[in-house]
C-alpha distance (Angstrom), angle and dihedral (degrees) to the residues before:
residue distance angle dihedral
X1 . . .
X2 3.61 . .
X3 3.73 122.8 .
X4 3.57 125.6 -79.8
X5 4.10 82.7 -119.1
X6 3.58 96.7 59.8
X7 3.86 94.8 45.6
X8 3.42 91.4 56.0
X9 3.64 96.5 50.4
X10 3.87 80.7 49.3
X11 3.87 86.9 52.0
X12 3.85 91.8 50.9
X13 3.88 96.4 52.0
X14 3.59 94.6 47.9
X15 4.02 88.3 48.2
X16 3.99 99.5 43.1
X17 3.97 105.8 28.4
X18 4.27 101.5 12.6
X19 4.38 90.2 54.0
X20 3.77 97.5 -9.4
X21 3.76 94.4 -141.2
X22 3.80 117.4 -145.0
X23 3.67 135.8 -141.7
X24 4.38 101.8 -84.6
X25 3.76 95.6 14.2
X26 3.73 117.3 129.5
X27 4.04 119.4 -137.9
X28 3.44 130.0 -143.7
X29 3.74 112.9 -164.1
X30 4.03 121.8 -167.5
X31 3.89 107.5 -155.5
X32 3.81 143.3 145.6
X33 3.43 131.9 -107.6
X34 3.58 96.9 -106.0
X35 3.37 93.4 52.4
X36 3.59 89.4 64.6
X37 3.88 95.3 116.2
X38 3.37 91.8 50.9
X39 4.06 101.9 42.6
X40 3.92 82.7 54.5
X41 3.16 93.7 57.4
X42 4.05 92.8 50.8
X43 3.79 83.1 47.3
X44 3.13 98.2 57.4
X45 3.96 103.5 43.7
X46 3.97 81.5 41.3
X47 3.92 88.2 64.1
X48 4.14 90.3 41.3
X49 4.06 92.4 58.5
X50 4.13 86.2 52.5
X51 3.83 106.5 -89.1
X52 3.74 102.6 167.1
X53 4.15 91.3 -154.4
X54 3.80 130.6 14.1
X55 4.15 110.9 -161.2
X56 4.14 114.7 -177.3
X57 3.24 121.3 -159.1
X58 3.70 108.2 -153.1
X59 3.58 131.5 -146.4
X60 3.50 152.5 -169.8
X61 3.86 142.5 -158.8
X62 3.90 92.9 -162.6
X63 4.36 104.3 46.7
X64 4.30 85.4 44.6
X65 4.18 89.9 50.1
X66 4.20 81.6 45.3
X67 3.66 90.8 46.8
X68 3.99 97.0 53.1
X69 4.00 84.1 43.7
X70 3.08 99.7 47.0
X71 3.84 116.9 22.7
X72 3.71 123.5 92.6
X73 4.03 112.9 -119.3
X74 3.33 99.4 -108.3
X75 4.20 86.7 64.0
X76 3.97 85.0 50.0
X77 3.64 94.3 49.3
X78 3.97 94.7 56.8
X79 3.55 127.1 75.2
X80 3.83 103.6 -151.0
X81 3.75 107.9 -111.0
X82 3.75 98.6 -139.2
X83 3.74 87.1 58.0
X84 4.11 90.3 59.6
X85 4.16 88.4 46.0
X86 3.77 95.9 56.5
X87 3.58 94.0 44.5
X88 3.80 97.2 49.9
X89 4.11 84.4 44.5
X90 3.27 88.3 58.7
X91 3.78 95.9 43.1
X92 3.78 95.4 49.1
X93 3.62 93.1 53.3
X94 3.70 92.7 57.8
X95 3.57 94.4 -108.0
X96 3.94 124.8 173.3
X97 4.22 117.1 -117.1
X98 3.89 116.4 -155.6
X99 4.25 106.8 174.8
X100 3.84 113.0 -170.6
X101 3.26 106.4 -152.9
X102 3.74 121.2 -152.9
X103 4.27 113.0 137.0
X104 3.78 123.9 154.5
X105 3.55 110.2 -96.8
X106 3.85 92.7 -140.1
X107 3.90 96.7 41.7
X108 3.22 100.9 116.2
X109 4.38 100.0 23.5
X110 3.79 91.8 121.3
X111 3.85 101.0 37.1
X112 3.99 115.0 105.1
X113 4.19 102.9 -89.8
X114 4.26 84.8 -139.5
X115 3.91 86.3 60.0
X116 3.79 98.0 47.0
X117 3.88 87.8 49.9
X118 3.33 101.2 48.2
X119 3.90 94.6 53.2
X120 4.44 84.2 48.4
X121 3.30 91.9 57.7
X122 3.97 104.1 41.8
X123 4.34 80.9 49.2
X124 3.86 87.7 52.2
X125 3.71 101.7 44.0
X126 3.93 91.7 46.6
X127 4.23 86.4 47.9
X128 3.40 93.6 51.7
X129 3.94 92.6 111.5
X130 3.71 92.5 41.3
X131 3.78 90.0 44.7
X132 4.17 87.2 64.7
X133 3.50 98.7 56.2
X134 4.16 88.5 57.5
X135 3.57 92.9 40.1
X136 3.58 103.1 50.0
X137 3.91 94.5 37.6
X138 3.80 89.0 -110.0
X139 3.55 89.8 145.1
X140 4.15 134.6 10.8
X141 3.51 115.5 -87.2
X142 4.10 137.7 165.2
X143 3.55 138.1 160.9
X144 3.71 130.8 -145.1
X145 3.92 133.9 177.3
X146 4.19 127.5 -139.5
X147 3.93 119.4 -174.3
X148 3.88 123.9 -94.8
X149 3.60 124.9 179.0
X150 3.99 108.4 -91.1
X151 3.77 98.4 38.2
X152 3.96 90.3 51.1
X153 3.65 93.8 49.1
X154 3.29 91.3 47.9
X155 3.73 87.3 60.1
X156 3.82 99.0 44.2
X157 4.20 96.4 28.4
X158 3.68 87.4 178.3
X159 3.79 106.2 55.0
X160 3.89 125.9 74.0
X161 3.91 115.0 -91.3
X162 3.85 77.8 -107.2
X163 3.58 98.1 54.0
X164 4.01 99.4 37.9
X165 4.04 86.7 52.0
X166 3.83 87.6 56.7
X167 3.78 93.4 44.7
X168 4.42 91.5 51.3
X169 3.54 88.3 46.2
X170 3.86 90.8 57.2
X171 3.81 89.8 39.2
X172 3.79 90.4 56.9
X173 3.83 106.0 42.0
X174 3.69 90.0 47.7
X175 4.03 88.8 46.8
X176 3.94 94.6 48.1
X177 3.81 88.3 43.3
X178 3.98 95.8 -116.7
X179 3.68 87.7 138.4
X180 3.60 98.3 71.1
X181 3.56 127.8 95.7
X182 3.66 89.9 -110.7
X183 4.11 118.9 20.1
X184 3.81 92.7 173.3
X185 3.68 92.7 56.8
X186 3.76 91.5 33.6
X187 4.10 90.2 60.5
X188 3.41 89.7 36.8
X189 3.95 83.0 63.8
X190 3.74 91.7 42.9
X191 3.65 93.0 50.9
X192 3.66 90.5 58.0
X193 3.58 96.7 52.8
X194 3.46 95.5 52.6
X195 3.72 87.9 45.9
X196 4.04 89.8 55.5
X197 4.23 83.6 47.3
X198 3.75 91.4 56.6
X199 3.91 101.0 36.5
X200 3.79 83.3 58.9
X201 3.71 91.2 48.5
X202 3.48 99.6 54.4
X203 3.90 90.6 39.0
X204 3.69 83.9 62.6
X205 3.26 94.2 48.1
X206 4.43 98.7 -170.4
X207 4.07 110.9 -165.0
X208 3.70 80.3 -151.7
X209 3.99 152.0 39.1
X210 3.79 135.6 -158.4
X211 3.57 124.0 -159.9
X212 3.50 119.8 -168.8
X213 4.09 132.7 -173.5
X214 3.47 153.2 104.9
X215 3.85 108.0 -37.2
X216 4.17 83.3 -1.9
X217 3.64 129.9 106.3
X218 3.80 104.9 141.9
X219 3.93 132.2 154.6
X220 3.76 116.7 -153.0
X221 3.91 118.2 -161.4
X222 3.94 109.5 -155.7
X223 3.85 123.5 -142.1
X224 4.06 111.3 -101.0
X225 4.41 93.3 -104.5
X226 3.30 94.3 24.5
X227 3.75 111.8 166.4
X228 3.71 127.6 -153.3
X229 3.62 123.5 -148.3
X230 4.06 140.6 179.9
X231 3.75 139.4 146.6
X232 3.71 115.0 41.2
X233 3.79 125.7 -11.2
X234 3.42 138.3 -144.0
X235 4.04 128.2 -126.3
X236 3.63 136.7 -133.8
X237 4.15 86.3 -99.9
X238 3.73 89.9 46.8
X239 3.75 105.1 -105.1
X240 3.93 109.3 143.4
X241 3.84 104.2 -143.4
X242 3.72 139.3 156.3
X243 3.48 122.4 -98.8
X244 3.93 102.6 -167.7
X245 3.77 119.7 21.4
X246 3.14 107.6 -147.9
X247 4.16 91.1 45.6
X248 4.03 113.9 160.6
X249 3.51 86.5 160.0
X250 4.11 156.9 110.0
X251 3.52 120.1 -171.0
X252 3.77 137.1 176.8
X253 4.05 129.5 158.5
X254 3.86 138.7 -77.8
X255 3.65 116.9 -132.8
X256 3.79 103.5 -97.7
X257 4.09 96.5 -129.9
X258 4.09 90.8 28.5
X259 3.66 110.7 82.7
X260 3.65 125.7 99.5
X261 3.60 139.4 -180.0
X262 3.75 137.3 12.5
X263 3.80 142.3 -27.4
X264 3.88 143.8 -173.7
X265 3.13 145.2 -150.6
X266 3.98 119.7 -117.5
X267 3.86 95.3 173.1
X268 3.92 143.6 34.0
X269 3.61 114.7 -95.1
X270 3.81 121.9 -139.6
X271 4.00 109.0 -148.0
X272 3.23 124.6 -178.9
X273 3.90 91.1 -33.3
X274 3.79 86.4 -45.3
X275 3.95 127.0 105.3
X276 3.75 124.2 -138.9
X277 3.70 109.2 -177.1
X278 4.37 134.1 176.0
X279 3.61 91.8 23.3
X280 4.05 134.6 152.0
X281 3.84 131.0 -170.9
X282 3.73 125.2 -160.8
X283 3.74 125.3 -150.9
X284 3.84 144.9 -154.9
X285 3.59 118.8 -175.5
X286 3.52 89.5 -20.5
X287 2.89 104.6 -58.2
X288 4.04 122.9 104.6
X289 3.90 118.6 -113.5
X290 3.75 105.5 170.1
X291 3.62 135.8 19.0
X292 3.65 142.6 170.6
X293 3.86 136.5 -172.7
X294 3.94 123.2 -177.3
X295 4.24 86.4 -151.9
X296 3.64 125.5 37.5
X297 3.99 94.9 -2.3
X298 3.90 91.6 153.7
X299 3.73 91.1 54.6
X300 3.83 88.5 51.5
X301 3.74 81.3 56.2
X302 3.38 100.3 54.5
X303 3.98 85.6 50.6
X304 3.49 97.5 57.3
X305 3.53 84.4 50.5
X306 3.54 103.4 61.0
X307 3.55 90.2 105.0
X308 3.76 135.8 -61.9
X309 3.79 101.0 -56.0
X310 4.13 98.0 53.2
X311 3.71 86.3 69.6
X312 4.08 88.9 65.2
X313 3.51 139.2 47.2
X314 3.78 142.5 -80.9
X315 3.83 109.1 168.4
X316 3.44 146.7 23.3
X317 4.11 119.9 -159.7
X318 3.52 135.5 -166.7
X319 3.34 119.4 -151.3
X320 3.98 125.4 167.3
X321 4.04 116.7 -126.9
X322 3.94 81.6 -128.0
X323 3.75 95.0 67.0
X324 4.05 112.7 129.2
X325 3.96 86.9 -115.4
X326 3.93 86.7 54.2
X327 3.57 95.5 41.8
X328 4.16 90.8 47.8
X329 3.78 81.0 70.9
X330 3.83 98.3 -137.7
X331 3.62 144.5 127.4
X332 3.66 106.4 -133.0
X333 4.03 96.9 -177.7
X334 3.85 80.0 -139.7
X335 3.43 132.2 120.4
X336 3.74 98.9 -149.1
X337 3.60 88.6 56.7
X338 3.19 114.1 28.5
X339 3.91 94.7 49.3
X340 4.05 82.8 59.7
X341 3.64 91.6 60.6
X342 3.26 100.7 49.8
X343 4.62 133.8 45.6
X344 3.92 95.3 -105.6
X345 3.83 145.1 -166.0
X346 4.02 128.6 -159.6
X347 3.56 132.2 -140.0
X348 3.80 108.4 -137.7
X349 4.03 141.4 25.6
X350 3.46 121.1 5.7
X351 3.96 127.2 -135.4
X352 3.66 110.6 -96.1
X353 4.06 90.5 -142.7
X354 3.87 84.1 64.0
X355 3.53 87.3 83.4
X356 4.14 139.6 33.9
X357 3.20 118.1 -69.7
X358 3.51 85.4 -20.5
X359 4.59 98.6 139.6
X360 4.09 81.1 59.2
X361 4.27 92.5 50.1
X362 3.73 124.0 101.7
X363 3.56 123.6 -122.8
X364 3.68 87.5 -96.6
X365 4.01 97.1 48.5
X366 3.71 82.6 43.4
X367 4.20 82.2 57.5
X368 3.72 95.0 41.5
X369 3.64 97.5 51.1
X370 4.26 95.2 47.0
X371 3.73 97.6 -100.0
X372 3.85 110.2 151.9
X373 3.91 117.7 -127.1
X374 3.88 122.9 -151.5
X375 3.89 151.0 133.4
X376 3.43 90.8 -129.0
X377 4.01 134.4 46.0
X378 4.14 109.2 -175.0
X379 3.54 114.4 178.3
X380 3.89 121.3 -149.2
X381 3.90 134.1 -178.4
X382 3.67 128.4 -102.9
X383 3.75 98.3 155.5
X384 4.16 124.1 114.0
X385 3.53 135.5 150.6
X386 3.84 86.7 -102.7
X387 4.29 92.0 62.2
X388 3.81 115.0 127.0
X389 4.20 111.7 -165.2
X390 3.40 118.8 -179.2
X391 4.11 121.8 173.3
X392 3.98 119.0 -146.8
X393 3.61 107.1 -144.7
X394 4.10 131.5 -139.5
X395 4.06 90.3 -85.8
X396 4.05 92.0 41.5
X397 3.52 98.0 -113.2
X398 4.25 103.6 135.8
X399 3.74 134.0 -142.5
X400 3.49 142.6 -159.8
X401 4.30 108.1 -110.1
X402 3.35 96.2 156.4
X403 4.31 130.0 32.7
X404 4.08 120.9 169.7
X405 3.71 92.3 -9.9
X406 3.85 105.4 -53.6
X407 3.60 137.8 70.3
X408 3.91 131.2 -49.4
X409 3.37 94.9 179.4
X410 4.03 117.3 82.9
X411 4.19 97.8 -113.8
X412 3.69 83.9 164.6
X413 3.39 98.2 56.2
């Protein structure tokens, strides 16, 4: 275990660049159980900065695998309505949401795939008004991860649960930079590179990208205004904050009927506390027409299945193969970390702020201008150090974005 020190440091970069919580704001916090020590801690520092109300959300790896064992269906199938209530409370009084992330990989590996997506989609559709406020920046938002006992063994299979909590807790300070001097100033840096990245991007401005690899030959149409994004954000109030800490990423949209060809997987994909792993989608116009997954391919299934929009995109990510997750050399088996390791694309809705003027659309403008609709949004990796990008401009000249899994273009001027 790390020192009380360094989790507090941890606390106060989640607080002050992950949500940036203001003077008066309440906090809801989403945590687990045995996270407790930690989540106090955040609690705690949360109410020193100003936070007029701190709500947790507990959690716990154990009663949801008891749940899906034991529950009948009709249980699974309904999202409880006081649930939906206190997070739109919350949400409508401008509230800030930190989630620390830290399920079991394998929770739910032997748990019927129908069951598990049944009880995703009855939590999406009932979220759907919450799920705007995150999506369109309405209010500040980030999510972070801290070690528990399952998902760190997972990652280091040969130490003791001991041990392998240690060695995640190392992995992720160094990764979300609190082991520099100064991790404010240090993400303050970061930000600004990514900033630079996406500035470039948009400056560019390519109607289309290539992706080419090993068991990947894809063609990626991007909506006309597209925007790309990465680092920090800012909300509807103002308040630049960070949305995913760790972030090594920038990320716009695909054009929901414009993506063509084929795409593999390069890492394992956690869903729903289920893994599907060595797995490849092909699409026509957009839409996906054949897949295949060595691990987990019926829970794949079931994703695509959601309802029209998880069989089509909602974001495109680059990340380079030199990222500090990357470079750590691990599998983390977790979306938040894994996708930051790797260039990326999501199954699902797309971000209205990837696009002009897109948070003040209608569903239909949304439609009309290429923007993905969904209840779900499930990123996956595509990224390796063998990735070729290249972006076709307005007057169909091309260019090299992407060689060997990192950038072609000069980000750093």
């Amino acid at each position: 275990m790390v020192s009380v020190q360094i989790q507090e440091k941890y606390a106060e970069l989640a607080l002050r660049k992950g949500v940036n919580l203001q003077k008066g704001q309440a906090l809801m916090i989403n945590s687990t159980i045995e996270g407790a020590e930690f989540t106090k801690i955040v609690a705690k520092k949360a109410y020193e900065l100003g936070a007029k109300d701190v709500h947790i959300n507990w959690g716990d790896d154990d009663l949801t695998l008891w749940k899906y064992q034991y529950a009948p269906d009709e249980v699974l199938g309904d999202y409880p309505e006081w649930k939906v209530k206190l997070h739109d409370m919350y949400a409508e009084d401008g509230a800030a949401v930190l989630s620390i992330r830290s399920t079991n990989p394998d929770l739910l590996k032997d748990i019927d795939p129908t069951k598990v997506a049944m009880a995703n989609k009855a939590a999406a559709q009932a979220m759907t008004n919450f799920r705007k406020y995150t999506m369109n920046d309405k209010i500040t938002w980030s999510i972070i991860s801290i070690p528990t006992g399952d998902w760190a063994q997972k990652i280091f299979p040969d130490k003791s649960r001991e041990d392998a909590i240690a060695s995640l807790w190392e992995a992720i300070i160094k990764i979300v930079r609190v082991d520099q001097e100064d991790p404010i100033k240090a993400w303050d840096d970061h930000n600004e590179t990514l900033r630079t990245a996406r500035e470039i991007l948009n400056e560019k401005n390519y109607k289309k990208l290539i992706f080419r690899a090993p068991g990947t030959d894809l063609e990626m149409e991007l909506p006309e205004g597209h925007i790309w994004k990465g680092g920090s954000a800012v909300s509807e109030k103002g308040i630049t904050f960070n949305p995913n800490m760790p972030t090594e990423e920038v990320f716009s949209m695909p054009h929901k009927y414009g993506v063509n060809g084929t795409v593999s997987s390069t890492k394992p994909l956690n869903y729903g506390g289920s893994l599907i792993d060595n797995f490849s989608l092909t699409f026509k116009d957009g839409k996906v027409v054949d897949f295949k997954a060595e691990t987990g391919e019926d829970t794949l299934k079931h994703l695509l299945e959601t309802d029209e929009g998880a069989s089509r995109l909602g974001e495109i990510a680059l990340v380079p193969h030199e990222s500090p997750v990357s470079q750590s050399g691990l599998i983390f088996y977790n979306t938040l970390f894994d996708e930051n390791a790797s260039c990326h694309i999501a199954l699902g809705k797309a971000y209205p702020t990837n696009v002009e003027g897109g948070s003040a659309m209608s569903d239909e403008e949304l439609d009309k201008a290429g923007v993905n609709d969904s209840l779900t949004h499930v990123d996956f990796m595509i990224g390796s150090e063998k990735l070729d990008i290249d972006g076709v401009k307005a007057d169909g000249t091309t260019e090299a974005v992407f060689r060997n899994g990192t950038w072609a273009l000069d980000i750093k001027g």
